[in-house]
LUMZA-114369 format. One record per residue (C-alpha): residue in one letter; residue number from 1; x, y, z. Coordinates in Angstrom, 2 decimals. Example, Ala and Ser with C-alpha at 12.3 -4.5 7.8 and 13.67 -1.06 7.14 Angstrom:
2
a,1,12.30,-4.50,7.80
s,2,13.67,-1.06,7.14
***
This chain:
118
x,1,50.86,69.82,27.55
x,2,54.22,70.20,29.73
x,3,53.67,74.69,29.59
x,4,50.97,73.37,31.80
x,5,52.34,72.05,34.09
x,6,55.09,73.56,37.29
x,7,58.49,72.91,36.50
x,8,60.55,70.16,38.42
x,9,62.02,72.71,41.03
x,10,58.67,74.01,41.69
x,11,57.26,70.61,41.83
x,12,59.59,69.50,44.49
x,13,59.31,72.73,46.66
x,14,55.56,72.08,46.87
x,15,55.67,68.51,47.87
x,16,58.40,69.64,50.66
x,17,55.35,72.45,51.80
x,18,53.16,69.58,51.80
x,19,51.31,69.91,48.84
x,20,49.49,65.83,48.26
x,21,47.03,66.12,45.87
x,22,46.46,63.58,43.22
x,23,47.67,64.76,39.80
x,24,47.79,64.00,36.09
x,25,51.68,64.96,35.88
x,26,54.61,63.45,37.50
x,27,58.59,63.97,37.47
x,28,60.48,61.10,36.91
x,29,62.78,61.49,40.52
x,30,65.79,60.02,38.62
x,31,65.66,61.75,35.26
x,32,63.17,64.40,36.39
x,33,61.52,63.62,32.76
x,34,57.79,64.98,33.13
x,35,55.29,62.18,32.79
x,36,51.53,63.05,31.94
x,37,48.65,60.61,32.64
x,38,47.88,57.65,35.23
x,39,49.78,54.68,35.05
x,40,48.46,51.82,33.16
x,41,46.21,50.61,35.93
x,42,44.52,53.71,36.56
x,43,46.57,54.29,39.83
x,44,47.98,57.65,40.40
x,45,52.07,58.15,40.26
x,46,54.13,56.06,42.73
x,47,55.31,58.82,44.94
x,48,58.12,56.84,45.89
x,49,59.76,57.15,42.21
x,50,57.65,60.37,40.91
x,51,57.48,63.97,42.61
x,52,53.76,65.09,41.73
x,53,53.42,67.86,39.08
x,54,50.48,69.78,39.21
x,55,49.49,72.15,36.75
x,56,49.83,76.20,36.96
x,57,46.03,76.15,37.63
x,58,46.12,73.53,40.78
x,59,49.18,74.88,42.32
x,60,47.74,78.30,42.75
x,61,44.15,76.62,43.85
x,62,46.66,74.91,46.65
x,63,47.72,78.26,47.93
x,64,44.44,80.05,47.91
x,65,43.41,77.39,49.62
x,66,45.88,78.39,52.48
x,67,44.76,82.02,52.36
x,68,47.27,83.47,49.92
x,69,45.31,85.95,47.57
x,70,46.36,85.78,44.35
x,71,46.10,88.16,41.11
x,72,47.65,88.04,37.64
x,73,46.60,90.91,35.67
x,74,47.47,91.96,32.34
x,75,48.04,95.65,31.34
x,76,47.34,98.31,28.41
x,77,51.35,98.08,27.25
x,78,51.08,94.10,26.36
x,79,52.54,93.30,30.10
x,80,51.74,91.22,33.28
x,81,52.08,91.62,37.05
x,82,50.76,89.48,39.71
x,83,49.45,90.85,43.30
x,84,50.09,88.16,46.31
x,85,48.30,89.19,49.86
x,86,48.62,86.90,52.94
x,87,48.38,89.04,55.85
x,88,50.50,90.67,56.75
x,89,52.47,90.85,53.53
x,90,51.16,92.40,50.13
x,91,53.37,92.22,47.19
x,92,53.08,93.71,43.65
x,93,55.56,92.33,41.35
x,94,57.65,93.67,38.32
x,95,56.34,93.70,34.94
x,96,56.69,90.24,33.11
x,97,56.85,90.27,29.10
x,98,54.10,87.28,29.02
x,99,51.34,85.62,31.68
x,100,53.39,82.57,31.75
x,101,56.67,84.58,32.86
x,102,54.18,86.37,35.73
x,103,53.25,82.81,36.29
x,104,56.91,81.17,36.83
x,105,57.68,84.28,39.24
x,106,54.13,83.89,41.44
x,107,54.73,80.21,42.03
x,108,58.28,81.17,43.06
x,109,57.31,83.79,45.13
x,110,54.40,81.91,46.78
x,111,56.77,79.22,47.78
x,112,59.11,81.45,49.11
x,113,56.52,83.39,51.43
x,114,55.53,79.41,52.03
x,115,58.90,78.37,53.40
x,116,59.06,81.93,55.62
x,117,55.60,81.43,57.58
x,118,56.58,77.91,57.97
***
């Protein structure tokens, strides 16, 4: 399950943008070990002691949701690409050997456009 899921860096740049949503991952803020699940009594991670973790999925839902257009497309030669559009910036990325790669490098780039409109 943890491909799913942003890496720790990524994590913590999207809680410092604000992202809150409830999630089924959470770094561990002193080992930054990835937990997955609620806690024992249902209650989502202590956000005191966890940074939350979304998956690839809800991060990307999080920034269409603030008007960042987002495509990852695949191509003929086995490649990927993604397309990111938030007026008035448009960006076409490099090729990426695999989706998840072209994943990694759209969260990135979405967080840095993020922390520049800020």
């Amino acid at each position: 399950m943890k491909p799913e899921f942003v890496n720790y860096e990524q994590a913590l740049a999207l809680k410092e943008l604000g992202f809150d949503e409830p999630c089924f991952g959470g770094y561990d803020m002193e080992t930054l070990k990835l937990w997955i699940g609620y806690l024992n009594d249902g209650e989502q991670f202590n956000r005191e002691y966890y940074c939350p973790a979304p998956t690839f999925s809800q991060a990307l839902r999080w920034f269409r949701n603030r008007d960042f257009l987002v495509d990852i497309s695949s191509h003929e030669n086995c490649e990927y690409d993604f397309y990111i559009r938030c007026p008035p910036v448009s960006i076409l990325s490099d090729l990426y050997d695999t989706y998840e790669e072209a994943e990694n490098g759209c969260i990135d780039k979405l967080i840095e456009l993020s922390r520049h409109f800020q």
